[in-house]
C-alpha positions as CSV (number, residue, x, y, z in Angstrom):
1,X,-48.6,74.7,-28.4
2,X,-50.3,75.5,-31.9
3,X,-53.2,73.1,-30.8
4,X,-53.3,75.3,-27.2
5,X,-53.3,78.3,-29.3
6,X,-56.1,78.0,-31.6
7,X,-58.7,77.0,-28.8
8,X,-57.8,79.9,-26.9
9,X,-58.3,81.7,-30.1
10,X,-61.7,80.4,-30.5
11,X,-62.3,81.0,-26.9
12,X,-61.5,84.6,-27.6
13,X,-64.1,84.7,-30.3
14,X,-66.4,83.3,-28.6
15,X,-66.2,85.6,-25.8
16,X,-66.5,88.7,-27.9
17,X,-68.8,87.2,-29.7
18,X,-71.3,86.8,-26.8
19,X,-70.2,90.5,-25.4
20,X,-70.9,91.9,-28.6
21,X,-74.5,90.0,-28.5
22,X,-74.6,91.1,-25.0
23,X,-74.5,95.0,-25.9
24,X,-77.0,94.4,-28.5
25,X,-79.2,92.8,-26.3
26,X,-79.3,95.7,-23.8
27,X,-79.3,98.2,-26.4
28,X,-83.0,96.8,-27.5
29,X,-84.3,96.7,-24.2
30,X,-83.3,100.1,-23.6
31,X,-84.7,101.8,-26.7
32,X,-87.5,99.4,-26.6
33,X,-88.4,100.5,-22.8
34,X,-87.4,104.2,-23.9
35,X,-90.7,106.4,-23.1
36,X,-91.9,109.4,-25.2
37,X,-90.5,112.6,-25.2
38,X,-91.8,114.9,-22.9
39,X,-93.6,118.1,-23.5
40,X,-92.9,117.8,-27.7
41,X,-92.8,121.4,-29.1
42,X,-96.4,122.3,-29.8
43,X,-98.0,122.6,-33.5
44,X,-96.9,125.6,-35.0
45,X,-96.9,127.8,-38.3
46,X,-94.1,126.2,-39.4
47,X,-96.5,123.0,-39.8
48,X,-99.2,124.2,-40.9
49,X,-96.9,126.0,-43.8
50,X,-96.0,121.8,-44.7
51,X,-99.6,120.2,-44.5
52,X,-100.9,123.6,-46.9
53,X,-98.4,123.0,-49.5
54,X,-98.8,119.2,-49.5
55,X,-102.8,119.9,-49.9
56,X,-102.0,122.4,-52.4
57,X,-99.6,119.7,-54.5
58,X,-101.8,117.0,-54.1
59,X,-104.8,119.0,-55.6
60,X,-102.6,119.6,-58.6
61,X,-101.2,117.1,-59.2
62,X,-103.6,115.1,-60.7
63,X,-103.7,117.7,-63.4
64,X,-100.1,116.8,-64.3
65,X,-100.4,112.7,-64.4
66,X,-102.5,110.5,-66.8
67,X,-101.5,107.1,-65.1
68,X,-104.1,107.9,-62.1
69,X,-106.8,105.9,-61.7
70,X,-109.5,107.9,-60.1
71,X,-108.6,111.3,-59.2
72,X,-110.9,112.7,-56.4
73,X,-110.6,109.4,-54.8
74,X,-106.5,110.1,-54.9
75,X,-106.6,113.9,-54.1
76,X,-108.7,112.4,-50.7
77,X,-106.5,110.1,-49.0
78,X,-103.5,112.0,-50.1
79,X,-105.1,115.1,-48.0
80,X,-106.1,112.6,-45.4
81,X,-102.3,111.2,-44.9
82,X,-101.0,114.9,-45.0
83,X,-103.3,116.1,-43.0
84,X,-101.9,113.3,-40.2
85,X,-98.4,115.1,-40.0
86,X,-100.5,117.7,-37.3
87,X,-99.9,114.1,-34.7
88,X,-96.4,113.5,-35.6
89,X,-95.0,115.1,-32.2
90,X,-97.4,114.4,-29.8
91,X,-98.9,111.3,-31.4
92,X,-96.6,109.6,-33.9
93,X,-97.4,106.2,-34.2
94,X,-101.2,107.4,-34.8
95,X,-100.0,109.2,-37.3
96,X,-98.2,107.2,-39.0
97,X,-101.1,104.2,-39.0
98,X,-103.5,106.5,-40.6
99,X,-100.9,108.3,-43.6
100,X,-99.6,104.3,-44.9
101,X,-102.5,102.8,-44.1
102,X,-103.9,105.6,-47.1
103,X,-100.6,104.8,-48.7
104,X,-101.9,101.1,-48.8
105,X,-105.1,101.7,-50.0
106,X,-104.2,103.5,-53.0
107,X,-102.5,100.6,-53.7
108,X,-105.2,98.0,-52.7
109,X,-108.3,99.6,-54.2
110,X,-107.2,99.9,-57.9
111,X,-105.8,95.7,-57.5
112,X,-109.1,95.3,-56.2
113,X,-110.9,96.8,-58.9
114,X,-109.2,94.9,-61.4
115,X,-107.0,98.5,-62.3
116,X,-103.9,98.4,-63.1
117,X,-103.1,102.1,-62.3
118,X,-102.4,103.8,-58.6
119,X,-104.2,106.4,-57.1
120,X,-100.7,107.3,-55.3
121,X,-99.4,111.0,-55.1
122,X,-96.0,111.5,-55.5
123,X,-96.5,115.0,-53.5
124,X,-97.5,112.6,-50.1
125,X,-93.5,111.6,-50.3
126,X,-92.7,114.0,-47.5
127,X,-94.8,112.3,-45.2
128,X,-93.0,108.8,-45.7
129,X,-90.3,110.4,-44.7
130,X,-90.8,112.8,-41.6
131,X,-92.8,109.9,-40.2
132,X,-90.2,107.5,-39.5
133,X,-88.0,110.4,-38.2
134,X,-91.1,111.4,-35.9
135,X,-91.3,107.8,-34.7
136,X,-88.2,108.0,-33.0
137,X,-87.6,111.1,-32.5
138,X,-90.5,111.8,-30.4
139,X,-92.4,109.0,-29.7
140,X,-91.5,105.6,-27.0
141,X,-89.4,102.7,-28.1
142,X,-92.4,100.2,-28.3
143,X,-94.2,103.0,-30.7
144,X,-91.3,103.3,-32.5
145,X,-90.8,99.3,-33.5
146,X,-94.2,99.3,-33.8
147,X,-95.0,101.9,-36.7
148,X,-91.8,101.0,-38.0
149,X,-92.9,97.3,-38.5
150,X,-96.6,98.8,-40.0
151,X,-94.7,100.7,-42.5
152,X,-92.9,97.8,-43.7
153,X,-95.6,95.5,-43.8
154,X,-98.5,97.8,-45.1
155,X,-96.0,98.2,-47.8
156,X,-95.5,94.4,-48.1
157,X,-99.2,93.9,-48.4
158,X,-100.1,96.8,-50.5
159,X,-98.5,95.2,-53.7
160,X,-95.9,92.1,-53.6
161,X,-91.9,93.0,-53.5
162,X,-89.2,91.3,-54.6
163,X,-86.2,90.5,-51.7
164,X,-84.2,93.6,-53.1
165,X,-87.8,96.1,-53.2
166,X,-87.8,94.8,-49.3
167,X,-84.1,95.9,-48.6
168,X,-84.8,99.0,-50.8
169,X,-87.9,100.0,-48.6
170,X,-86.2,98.4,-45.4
171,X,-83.1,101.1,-46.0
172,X,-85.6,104.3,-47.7
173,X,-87.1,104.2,-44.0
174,X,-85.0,103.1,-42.3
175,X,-82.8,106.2,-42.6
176,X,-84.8,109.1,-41.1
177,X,-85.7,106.5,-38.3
178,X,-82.2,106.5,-37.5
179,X,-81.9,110.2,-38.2
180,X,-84.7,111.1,-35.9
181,X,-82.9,108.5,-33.4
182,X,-79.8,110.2,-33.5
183,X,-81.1,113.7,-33.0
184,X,-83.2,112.4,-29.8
185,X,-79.8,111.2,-28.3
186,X,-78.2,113.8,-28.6
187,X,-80.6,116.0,-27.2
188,X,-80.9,113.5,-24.5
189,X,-77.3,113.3,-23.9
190,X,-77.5,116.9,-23.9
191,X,-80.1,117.5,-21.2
192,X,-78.2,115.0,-18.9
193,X,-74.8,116.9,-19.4
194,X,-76.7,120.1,-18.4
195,X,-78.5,118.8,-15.4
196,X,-74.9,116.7,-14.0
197,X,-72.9,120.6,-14.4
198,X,-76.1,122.1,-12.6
199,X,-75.7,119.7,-9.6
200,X,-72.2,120.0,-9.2
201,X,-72.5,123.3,-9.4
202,X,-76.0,123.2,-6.8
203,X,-72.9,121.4,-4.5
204,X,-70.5,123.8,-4.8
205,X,-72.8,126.6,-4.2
206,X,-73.5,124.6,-1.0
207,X,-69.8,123.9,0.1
208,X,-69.3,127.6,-0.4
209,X,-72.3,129.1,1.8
210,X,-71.7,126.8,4.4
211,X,-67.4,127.4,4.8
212,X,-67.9,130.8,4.1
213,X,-71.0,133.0,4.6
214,X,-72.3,130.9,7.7
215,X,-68.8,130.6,8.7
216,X,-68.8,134.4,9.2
217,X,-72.2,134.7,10.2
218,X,-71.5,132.6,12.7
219,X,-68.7,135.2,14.3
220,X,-70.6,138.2,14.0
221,X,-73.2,136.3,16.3
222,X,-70.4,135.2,18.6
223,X,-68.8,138.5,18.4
224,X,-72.8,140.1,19.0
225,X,-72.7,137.8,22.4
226,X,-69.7,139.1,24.0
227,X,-70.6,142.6,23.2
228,X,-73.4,142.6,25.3
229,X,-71.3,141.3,28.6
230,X,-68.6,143.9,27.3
231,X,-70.4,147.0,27.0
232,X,-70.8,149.0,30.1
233,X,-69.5,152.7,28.8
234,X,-73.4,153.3,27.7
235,X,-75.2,149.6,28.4
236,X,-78.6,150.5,26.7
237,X,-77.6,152.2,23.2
238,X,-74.4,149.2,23.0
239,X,-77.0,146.5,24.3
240,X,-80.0,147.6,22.0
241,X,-77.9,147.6,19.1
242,X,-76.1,144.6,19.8
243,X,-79.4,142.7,20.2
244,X,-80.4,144.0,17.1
245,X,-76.9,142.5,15.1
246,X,-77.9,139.4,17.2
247,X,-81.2,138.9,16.5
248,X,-80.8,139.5,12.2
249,X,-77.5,137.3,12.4
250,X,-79.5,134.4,13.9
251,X,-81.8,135.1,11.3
252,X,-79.4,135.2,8.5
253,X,-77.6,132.4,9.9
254,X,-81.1,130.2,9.9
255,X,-81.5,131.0,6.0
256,X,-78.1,130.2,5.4
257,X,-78.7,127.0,6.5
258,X,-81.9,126.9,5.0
259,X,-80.6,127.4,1.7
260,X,-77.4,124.9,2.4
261,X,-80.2,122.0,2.4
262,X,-82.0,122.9,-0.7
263,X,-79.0,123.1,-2.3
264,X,-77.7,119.6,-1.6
265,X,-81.2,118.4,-2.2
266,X,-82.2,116.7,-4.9
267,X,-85.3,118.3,-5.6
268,X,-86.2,120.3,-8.8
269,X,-84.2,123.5,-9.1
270,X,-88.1,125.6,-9.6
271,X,-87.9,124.8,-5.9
272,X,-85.4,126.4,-4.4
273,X,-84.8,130.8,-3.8
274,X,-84.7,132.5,-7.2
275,X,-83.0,136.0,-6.3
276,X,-82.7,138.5,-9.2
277,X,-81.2,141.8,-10.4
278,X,-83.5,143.9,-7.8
279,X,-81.2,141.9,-5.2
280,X,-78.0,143.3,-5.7
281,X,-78.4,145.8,-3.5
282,X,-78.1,143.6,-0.3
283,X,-74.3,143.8,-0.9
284,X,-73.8,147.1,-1.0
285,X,-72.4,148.7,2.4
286,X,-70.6,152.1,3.0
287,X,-67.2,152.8,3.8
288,X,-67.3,152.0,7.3
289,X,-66.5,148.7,7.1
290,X,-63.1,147.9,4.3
291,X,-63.8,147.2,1.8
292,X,-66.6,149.6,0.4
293,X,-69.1,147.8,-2.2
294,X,-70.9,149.6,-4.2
295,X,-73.8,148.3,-6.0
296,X,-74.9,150.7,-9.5
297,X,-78.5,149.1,-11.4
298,X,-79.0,150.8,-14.5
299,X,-82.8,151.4,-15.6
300,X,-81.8,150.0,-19.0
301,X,-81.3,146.2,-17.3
302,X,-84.8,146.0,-16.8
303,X,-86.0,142.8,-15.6
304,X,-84.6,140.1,-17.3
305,X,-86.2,136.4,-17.1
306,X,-86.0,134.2,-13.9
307,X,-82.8,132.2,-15.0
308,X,-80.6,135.3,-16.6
309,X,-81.4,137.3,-13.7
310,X,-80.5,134.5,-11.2
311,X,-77.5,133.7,-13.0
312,X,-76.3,137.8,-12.1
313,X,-76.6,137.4,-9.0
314,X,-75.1,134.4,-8.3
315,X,-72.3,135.9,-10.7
316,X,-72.0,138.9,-8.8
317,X,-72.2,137.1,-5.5
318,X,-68.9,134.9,-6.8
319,X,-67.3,137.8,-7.7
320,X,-67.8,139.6,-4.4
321,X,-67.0,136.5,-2.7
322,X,-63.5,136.1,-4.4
323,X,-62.7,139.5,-4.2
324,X,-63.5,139.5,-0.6
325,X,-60.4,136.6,-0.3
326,X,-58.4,137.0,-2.6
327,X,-57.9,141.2,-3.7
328,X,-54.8,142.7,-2.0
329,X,-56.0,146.0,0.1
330,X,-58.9,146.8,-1.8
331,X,-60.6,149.6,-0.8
332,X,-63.8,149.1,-3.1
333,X,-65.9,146.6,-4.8
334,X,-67.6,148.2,-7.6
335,X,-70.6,146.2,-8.7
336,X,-73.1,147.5,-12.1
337,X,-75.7,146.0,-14.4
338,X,-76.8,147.5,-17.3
339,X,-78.2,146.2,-20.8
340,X,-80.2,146.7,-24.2
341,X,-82.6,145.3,-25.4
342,X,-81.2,142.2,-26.0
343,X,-78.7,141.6,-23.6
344,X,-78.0,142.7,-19.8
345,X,-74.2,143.3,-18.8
346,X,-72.9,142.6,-15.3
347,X,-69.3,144.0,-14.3
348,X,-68.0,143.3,-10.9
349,X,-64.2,145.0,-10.5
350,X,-62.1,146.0,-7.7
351,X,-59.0,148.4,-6.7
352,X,-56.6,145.8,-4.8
353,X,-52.9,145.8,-5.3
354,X,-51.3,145.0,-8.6
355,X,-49.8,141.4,-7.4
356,X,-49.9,137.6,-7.4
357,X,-53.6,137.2,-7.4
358,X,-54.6,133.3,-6.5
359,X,-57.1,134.5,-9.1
360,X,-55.0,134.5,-12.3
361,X,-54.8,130.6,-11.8
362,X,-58.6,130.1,-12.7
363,X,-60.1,128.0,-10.3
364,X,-63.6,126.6,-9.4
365,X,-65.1,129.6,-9.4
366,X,-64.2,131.2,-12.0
367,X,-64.7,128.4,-14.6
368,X,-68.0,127.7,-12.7
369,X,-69.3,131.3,-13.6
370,X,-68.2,130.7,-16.9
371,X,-70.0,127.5,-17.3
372,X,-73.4,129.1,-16.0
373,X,-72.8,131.9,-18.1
374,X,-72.3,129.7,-21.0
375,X,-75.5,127.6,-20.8
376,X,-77.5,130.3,-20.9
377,X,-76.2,131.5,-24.2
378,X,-73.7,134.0,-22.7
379,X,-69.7,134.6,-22.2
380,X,-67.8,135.7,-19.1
381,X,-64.2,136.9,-19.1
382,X,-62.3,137.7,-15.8
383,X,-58.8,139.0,-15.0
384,X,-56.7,141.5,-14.2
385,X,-57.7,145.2,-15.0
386,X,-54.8,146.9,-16.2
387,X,-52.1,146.0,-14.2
388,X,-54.3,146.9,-10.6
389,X,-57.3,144.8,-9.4
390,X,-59.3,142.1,-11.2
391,X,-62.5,142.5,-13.2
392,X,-65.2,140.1,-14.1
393,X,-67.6,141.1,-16.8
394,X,-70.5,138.5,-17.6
395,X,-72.3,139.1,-20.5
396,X,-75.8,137.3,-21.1
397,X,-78.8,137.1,-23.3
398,X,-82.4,139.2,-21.6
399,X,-84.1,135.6,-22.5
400,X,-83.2,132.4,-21.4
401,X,-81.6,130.8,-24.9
402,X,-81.0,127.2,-23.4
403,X,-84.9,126.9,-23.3
């Protein structure tokens, strides 16, 4: 039995072993087949601000240090490799190649003229270090293991290390590599939770027009039909106006459906209908048909951006939606915008009957309005209004934060 024992032991090693070699084998190919980042954040003033003070510093600095050998020639390819952070987003590994291969030659030129000084500038220390986080941060797996590896080896060849200098400058760069890798995950990861809650919510949105808005679309056209054979008491104002509900319930019933299949497609969001704020006003209607919804846009919302003023109206559309089902008697849906500059304010509230609202257990909807409202850099809060009807008040940024 003890014999039994320890080769299943060592068959259990072995096993995990291999698995564990396994996962580090696809983790390479992965971040080796990992492509750039797309659309980097363009140069800004922010950068310019780094590359003038390193210029600055390494003009200077010369003035503080007597162990330079060759001063002008110093101040030049410390400007040179500074001036290379300008590539680090949308050209990393080029950047890198041209600030350590002048971090190598300040090194190789003195050897080679028999010098036992440098010609390095301690103020060019930044770039050695936002480089390798630029690397893989920004830039594609193979660009990444390539600079990395120059780095290492320009060092190397610049000036001879001992085994613990090479795990010293191994570690040094290794670091903000791995910091720069870290951050790009987590944006990635990120990105992909965003785009998974805006499909399921692109799906729900679908499920919903189709069991409900066509669903009564389709009646009133039903309903429309058997008018027309029913009407005799005055045939050509009932018929006229009959056609009429007919014909734009056809119509809105087309849409519907039209709208259904972008939804459930898999295309990019841009694609599909962008209704706003200047919308709303569709769901207004009088108090001839129960119950009355009344639609109030202040002049102080403005026109906010594509996404926040989307994200009202597919709020506001919810909110009509589940007071529609689920408000006891009401006898109006009150529905107003208004904002600063800063923010624009949708509350959606109705009068029903102070009892057990299938509300008050948030569902779907609710917590997908809150979920929309919270990408965008906003809150939402619904529930009961004192005791009689339910309230929903959405609160969101005039700019689109989540840019």
């Amino acid at each position: 039995m003890g014999e039994i024992g320890v080769v299943l032991s060592e068959d259990a090693g072995a096993a995990q072993i291999s698995y564990s070699l396994g996962v580090l084998k696809d983790f390479m190919l992965n971040t080796w087949r990992q492509p750039p980042v797309e659309n980097p954040p363009p140069r800004g003033v922010n950068d310019w601000i780094i590359v003038g003070v390193l210029v600055v510093a390494s003009i200077i600095e010369p003035f503080f240090r007597d162990d330079l050998w060759a001063p002008p020639l110093a101040v030049f390819l410390g400007i040179v490799s500074v001036f290379a952070l300008l590539w680090r987003r949308s050209n990393p590994l080029a950047a890198t190649i041209v600030a350590f291969s002048g971090h190598a030659l300040s090194e190789i030129i003195p050897a080679l003229a028999g010098e036992d000084e440098s010609i390095f500038l301690y103020s060019g220390l930044l770039y050695a270090l936002l480089l390798p986080y630029s690397l893989l941060r920004w830039g594609s797996g193979r660009h990444g293991a390539y600079g990395l590896a120059f780095i290492i080896v320009s060092h190397m060849f610049a000036h001879p290390l001992t085994w613990t200098d090479a795990a010293f400058v191994v570690v040094f760069f290794m670091f903000p590599a791995e910091v720069g890798a870290s951050v790009r995950y987590r944006e990635t990861s990120k990105k992909r939770q965003i785009e998974q809650i805006k499909l399921e919510e692109r799906q729900q949105l679908a499920r919903e027009l189709h069991d409900t808005v066509a669903h009564h679309v389709s009646a009133i056209a039903v309903r429309a039909q058997a008018g027309r054979v029913l009407a005799e008491a005055n045939p050509d104002g009932a018929l006229a106006a009959l056609n009429v509900i007919e014909n734009e319930a056809s119509k809105t019933l087309d849409e519907m459906r039209a709208m259904v299949g972008v939804l459930r497609s898999s295309e990019v969001a841009d694609l599909a209908p962008q209704p706003g704020v200047g919308d709303l006003a569709q769901f207004a209607r009088n108090g001839a048909e129960s119950p009355k919804i009344t639609v109030h846009v202040s002049a102080e919302a403005g026109q906010p951006s594509p996404p926040i003023g989307a994200a009202i109206y597919r709020i506001a559309q919810e909110s009509i939606t589940n007071a529609l089902r689920h408000a006891s008697h009401p006898s109006e849906i009150y529905v107003s915008v208004d904002g600063d500059g800063e923010f624009v304010r949708l509350s959606v509230r109705d009068d029903g009957q102070a009892i057990a609202d299938p509300r008050s257990t948030e569902g779907f909807g609710v917590v997908g309005m809150k979920e929309r409202a919270k990408l965008l850099g906003g809150t939402l809060v619904a529930g009961p209004e004192n005791g009689q009807g339910w309230k929903v008040e959405a609160v969101l940024p005039r700019i689109d934060v989540a840019k």
